[in-house]
C-alpha distance (Angstrom), angle and dihedral (degrees) to the residues before:
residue distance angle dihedral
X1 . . .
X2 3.50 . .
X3 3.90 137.5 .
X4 3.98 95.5 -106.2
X5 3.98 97.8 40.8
X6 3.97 92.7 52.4
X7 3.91 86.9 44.5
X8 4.36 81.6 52.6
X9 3.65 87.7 41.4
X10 3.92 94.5 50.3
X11 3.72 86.2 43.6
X12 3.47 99.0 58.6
X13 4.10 98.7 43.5
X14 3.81 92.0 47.9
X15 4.07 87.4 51.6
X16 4.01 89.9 47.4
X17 3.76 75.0 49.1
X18 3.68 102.3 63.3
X19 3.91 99.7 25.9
X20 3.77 85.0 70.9
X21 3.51 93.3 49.5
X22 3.82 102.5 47.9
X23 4.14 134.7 57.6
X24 3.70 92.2 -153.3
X25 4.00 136.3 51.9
X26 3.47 131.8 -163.5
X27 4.03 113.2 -158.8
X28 3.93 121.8 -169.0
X29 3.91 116.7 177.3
X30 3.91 101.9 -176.6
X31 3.94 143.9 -176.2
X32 3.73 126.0 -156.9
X33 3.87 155.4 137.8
X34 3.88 120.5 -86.2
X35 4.21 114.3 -157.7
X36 3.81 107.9 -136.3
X37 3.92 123.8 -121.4
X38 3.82 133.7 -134.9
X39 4.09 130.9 -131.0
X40 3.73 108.9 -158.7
X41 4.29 110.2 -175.1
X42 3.80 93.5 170.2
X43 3.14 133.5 -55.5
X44 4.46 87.0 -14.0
X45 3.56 123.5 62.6
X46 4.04 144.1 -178.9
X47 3.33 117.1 -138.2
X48 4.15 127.0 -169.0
X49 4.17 110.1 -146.1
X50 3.85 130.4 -127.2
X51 3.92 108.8 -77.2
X52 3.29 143.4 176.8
X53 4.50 129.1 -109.6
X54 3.14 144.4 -155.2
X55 3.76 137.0 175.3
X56 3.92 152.7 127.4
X57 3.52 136.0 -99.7
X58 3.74 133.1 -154.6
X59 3.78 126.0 -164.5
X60 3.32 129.8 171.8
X61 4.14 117.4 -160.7
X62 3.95 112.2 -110.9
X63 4.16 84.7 178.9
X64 3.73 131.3 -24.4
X65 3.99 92.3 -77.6
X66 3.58 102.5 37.5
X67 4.65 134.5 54.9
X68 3.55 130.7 179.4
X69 3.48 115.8 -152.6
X70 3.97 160.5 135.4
X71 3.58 137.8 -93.3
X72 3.79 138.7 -163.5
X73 3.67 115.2 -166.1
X74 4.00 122.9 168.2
X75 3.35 125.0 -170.8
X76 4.13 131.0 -169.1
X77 3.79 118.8 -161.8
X78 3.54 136.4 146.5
X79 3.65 124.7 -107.4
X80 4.16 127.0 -140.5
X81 3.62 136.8 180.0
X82 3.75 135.4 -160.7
X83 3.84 114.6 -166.2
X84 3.85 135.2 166.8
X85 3.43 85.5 -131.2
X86 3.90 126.5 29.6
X87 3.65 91.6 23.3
X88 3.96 120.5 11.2
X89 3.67 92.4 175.2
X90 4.28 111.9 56.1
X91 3.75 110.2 -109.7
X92 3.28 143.1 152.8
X93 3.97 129.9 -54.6
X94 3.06 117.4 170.7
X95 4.07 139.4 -55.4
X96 3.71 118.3 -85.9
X97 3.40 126.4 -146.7
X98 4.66 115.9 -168.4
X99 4.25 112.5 -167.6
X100 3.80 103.1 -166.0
X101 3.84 111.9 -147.9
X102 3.86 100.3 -172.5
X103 4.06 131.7 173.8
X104 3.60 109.9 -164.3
X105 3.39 156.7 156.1
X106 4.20 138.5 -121.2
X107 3.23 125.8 -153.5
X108 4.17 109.6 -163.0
X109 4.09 109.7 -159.6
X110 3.84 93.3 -167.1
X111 3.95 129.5 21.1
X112 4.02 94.3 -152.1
X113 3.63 131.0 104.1
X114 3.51 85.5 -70.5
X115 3.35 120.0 64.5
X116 3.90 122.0 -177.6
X117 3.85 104.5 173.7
X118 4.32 126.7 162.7
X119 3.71 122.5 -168.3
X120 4.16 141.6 146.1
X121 3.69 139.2 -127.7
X122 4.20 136.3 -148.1
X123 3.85 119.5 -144.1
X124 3.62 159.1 88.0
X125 3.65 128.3 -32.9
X126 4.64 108.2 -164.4
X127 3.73 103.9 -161.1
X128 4.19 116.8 -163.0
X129 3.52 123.3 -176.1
X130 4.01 105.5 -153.4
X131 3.97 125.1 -172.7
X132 3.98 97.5 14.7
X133 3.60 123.8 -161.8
X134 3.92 106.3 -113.8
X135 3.80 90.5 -167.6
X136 3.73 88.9 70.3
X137 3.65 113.7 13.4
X138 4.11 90.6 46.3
X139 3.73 90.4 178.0
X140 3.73 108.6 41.3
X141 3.70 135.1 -106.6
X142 4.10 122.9 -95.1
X143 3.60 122.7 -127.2
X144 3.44 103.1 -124.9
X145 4.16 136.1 -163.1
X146 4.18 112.6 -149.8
X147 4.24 124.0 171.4
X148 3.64 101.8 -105.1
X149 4.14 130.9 -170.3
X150 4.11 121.7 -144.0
X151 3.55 125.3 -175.5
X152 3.73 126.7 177.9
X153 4.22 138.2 169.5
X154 3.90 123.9 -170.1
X155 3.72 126.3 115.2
X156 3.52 150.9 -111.2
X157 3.66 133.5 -111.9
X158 3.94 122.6 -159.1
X159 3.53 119.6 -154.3
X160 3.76 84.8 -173.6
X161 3.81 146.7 -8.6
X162 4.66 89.3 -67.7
X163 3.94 106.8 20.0
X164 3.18 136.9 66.7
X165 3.88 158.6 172.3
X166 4.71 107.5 -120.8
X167 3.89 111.9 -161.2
X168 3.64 114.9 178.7
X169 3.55 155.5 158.0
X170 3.61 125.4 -141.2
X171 3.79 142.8 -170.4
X172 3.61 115.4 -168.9
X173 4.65 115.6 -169.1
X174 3.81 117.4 -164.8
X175 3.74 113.6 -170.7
X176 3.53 120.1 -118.7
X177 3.92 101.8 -6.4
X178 3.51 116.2 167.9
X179 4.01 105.3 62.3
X180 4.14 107.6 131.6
X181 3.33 129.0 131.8
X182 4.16 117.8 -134.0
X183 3.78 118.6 -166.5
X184 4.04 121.8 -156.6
X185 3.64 145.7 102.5
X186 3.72 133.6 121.1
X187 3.48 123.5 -52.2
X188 3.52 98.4 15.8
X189 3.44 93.8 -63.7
X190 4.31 109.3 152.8
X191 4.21 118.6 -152.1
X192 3.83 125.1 -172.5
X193 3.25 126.9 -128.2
X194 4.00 113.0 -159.0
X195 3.81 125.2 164.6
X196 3.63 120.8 164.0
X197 4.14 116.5 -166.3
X198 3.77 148.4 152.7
X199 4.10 92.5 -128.6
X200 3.78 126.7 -173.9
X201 4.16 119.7 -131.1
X202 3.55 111.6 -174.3
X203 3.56 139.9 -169.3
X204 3.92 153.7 123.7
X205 3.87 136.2 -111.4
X206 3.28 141.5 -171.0
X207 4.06 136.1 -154.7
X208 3.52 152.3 119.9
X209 3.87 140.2 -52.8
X210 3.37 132.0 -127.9
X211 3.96 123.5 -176.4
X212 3.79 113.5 -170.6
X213 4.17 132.2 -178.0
X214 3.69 124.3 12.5
């Protein structure tokens, strides 16, 4: 079983979960733009581009202030490199797709029409390389799963009593993104590439609410 379906698998058991423990569900499907991040080892670095996300959240209300929830966020980008050695000039590595599996919480400071709220989340971050450049990376880039943090603040706007309007900001943290190993040089000559970080991707969103049950 792969990374991504046991992160759909966990996904769907922990929302089962939580349905049967709440009377009321909050439901935010959501579009956005995702600011790329930057690797430096050195003098080289890799370097993942602006992007666009999408995803869904699920919360499910603990009180009127306070839901516990989960997220899915994906997130496809392009990945570059610049290295002294396999590739002095940046270019292209491969594309680069993130799946966010996050369980969180959101904390609500008013219950109005207005509705600025912040929170965080604690999960898994599945990270595929697609369409790799064999000129560089001569043996392939792993897919990789790593924990990852998220934390976010914006607020809601109801047009009435079950829709409406999401608008926030997010930062999401995977731990320790960065390990691949690129192969190249003359002569058949192979160099690694290894960096090992706690980088910050942020971005904002916006979509629409949907309150279900009592």
């Amino acid at each position: 079983m792969n990374s991504k379906l046991k992160g759909v698998l966990l996904f769907s058991l922990l929302l089962t979960y939580f349905n049967g423990q709440s009377q009321t569900v909050e439901i935010i499907p959501s579009y956005g733009y995702q600011f790329g991040t930057k690797l430096n080892y050195g003098p080289n670095y890799l370097k993942a581009k602006d992007s666009d996300q999408y995803g869904i959240s699920v919360g499910f209300g603990m009180d009127e202030y306070l839901k516990i929830g989960l997220s899915y966020t994906r997130m496809g980008t392009e990945l570059r490199i610049r290295d002294r050695i396999v590739s002095p000039a940046e270019d292209r590595l491969s594309d680069l797709n993130f799946d966010w599996f996050q369980l969180g919480a959101t904390r609500y400071f008013q219950t109005d029409k207005v509705r600025p709220f912040a929170g965080g989340g604690l999960g898994l971050v599945v990270i595929s390389p697609q369409d790799v450049n064999t000129a560089i990376a001569s043996r392939g880039l792993d897919s990789s799963t790593r924990f990852a943090f998220s934390f976010k603040a914006g607020v809601n706007i109801m047009f009435s009593d079950r829709v409406g309007l999401n608008l926030q900001g997010n930062l999401f943290l995977p731990v320790e993104w960065g390990g691949v190993y690129v192969g190249g040089g003359s002569g058949g000559v192979s160099s690694g590439v290894s960096v090992g970080t706690t980088t910050v991707m942020g971005g904002f969103s916006g979509g629409l609410v949907f309150l279900l049950g009592d």
